[in-house]
mmCIF file of the C-alpha atoms, coordinates in Angstrom:
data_MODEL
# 
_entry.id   MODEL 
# 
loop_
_atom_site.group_PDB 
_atom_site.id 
_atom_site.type_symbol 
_atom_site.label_atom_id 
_atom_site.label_alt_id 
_atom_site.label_comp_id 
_atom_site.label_asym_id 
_atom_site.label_entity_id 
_atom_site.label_seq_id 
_atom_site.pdbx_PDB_ins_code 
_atom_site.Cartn_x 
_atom_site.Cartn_y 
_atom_site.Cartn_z 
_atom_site.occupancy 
_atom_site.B_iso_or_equiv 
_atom_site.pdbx_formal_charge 
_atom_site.auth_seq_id 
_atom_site.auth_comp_id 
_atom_site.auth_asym_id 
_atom_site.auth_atom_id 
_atom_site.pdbx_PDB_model_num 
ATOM 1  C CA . UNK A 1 1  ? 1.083   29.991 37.622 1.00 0.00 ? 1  UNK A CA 1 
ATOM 2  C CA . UNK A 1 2  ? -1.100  33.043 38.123 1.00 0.00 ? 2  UNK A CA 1 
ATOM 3  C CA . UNK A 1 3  ? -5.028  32.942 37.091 1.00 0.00 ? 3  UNK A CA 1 
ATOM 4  C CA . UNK A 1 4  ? -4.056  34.759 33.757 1.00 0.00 ? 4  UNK A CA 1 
ATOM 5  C CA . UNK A 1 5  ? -1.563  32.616 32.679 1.00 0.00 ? 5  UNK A CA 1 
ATOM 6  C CA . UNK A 1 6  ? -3.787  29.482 33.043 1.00 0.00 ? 6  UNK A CA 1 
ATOM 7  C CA . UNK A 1 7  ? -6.295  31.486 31.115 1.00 0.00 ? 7  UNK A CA 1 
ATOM 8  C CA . UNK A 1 8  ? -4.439  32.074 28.643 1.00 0.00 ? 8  UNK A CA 1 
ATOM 9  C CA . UNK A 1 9  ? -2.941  28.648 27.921 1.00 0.00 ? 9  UNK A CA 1 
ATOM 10 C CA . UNK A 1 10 ? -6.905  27.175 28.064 1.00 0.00 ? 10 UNK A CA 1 
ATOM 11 C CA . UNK A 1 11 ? -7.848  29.508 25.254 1.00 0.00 ? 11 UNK A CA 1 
ATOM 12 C CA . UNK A 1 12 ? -4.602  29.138 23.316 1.00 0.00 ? 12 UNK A CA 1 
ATOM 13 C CA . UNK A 1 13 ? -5.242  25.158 23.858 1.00 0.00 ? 13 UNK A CA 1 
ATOM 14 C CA . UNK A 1 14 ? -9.166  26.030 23.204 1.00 0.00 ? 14 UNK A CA 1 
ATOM 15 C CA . UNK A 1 15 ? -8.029  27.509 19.670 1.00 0.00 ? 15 UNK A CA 1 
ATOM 16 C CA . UNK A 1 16 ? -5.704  25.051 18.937 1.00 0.00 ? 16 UNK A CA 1 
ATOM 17 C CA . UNK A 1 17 ? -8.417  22.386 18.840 1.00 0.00 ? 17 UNK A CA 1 
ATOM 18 C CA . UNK A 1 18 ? -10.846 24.343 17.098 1.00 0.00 ? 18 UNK A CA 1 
ATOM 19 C CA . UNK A 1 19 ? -8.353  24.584 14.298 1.00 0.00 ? 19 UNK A CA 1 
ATOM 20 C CA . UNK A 1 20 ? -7.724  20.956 14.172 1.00 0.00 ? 20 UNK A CA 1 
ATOM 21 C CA . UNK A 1 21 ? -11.332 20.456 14.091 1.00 0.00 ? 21 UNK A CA 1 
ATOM 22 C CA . UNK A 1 22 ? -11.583 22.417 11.250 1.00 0.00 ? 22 UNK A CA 1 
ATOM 23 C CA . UNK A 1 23 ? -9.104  20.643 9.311  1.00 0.00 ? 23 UNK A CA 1 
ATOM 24 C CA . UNK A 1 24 ? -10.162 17.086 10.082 1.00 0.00 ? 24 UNK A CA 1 
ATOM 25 C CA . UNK A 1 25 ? -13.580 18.543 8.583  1.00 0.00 ? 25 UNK A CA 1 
ATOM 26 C CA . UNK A 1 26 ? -12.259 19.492 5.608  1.00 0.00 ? 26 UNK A CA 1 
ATOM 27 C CA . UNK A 1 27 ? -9.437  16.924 4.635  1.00 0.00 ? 27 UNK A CA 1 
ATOM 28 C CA . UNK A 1 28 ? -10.861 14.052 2.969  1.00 0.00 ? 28 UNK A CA 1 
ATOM 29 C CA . UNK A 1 29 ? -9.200  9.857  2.755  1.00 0.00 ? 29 UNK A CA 1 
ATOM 30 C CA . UNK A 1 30 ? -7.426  9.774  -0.587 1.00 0.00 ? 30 UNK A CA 1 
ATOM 31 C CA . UNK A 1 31 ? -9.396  6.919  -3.272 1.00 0.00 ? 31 UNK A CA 1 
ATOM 32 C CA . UNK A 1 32 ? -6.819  4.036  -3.669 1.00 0.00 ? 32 UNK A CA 1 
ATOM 33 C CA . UNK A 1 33 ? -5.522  5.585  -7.190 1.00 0.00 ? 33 UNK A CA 1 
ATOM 34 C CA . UNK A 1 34 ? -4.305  8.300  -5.442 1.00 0.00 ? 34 UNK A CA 1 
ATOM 35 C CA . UNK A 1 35 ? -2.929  6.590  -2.659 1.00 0.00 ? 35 UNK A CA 1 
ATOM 36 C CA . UNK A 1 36 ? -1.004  4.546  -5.624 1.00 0.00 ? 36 UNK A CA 1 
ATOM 37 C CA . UNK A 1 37 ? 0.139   7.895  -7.178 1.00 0.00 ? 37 UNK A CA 1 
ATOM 38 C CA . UNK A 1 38 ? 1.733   9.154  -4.111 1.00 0.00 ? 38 UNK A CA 1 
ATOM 39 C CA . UNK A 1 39 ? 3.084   5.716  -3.437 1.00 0.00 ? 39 UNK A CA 1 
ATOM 40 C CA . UNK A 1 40 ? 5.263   5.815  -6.858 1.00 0.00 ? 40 UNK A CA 1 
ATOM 41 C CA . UNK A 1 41 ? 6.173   9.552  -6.416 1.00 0.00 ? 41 UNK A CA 1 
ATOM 42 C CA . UNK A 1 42 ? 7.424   9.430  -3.148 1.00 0.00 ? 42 UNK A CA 1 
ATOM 43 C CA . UNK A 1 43 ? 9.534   5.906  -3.592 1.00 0.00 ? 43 UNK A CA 1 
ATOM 44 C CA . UNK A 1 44 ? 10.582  7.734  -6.881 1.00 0.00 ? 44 UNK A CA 1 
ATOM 45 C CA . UNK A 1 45 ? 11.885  10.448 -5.087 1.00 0.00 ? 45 UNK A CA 1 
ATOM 46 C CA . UNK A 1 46 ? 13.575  8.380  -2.046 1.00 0.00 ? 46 UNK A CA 1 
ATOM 47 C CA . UNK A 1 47 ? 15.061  5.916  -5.021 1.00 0.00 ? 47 UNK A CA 1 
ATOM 48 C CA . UNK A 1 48 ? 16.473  9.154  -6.819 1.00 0.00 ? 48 UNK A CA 1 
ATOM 49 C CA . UNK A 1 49 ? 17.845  10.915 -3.104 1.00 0.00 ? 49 UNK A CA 1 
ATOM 50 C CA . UNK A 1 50 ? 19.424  7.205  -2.588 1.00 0.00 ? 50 UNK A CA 1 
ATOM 51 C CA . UNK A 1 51 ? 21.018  7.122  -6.379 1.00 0.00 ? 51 UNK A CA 1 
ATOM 52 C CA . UNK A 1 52 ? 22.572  10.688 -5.613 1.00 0.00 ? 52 UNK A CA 1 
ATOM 53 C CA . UNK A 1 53 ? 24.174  9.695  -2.247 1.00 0.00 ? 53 UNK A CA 1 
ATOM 54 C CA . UNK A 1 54 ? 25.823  6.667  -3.700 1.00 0.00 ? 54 UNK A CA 1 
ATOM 55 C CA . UNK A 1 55 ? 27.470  8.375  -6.157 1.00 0.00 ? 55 UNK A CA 1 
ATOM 56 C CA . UNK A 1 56 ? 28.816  10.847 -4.189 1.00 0.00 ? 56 UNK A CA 1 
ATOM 57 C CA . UNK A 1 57 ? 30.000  8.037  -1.937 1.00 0.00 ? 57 UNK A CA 1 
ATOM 58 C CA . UNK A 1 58 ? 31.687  6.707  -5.038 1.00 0.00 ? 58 UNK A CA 1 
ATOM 59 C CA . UNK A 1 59 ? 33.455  9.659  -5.909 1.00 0.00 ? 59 UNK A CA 1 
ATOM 60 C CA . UNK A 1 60 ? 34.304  10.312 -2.498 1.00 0.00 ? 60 UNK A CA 1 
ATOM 61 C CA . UNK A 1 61 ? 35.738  7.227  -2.796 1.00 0.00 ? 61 UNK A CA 1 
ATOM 62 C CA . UNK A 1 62 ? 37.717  7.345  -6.248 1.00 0.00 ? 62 UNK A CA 1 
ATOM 63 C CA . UNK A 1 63 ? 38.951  10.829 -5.071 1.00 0.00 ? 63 UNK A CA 1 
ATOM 64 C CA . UNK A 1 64 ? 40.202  10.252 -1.433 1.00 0.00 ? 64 UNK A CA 1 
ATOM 65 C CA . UNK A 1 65 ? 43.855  8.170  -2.004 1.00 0.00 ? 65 UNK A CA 1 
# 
């Protein structure tokens, strides 16, 4: 690698951290009742993407002889 190059990659890798930093400042741990809220949603939604795949497994099913 030339000089440049690993110049370049330290400030991209420079920036990159910076931004993280600034994210981990600003992002917060979620209280318990919303932890619980995101808990139901996202099992909701798994329960529902589950539901839809067995039923097209059952029709596959019925309609292949």
């Amino acid at each position: 690698m030339e000089p440049d190059e690993n110049q370049t990659l330290f400030t991209k890798f420079k920036s990159f951290l910076t931004q993280c930093k600034r994210v981990f400042r600003i992002t917060k741990k979620p209280s318990m009742e919303e932890f619980k809220v995101i808990v139901k949603i996202s099992g909701l939604g798994i329960a529902i993407i589950g539901i839809v795949g067995f039923l097209i497994h059952m029709l596959w099913i019925l309609i292949k002889p």
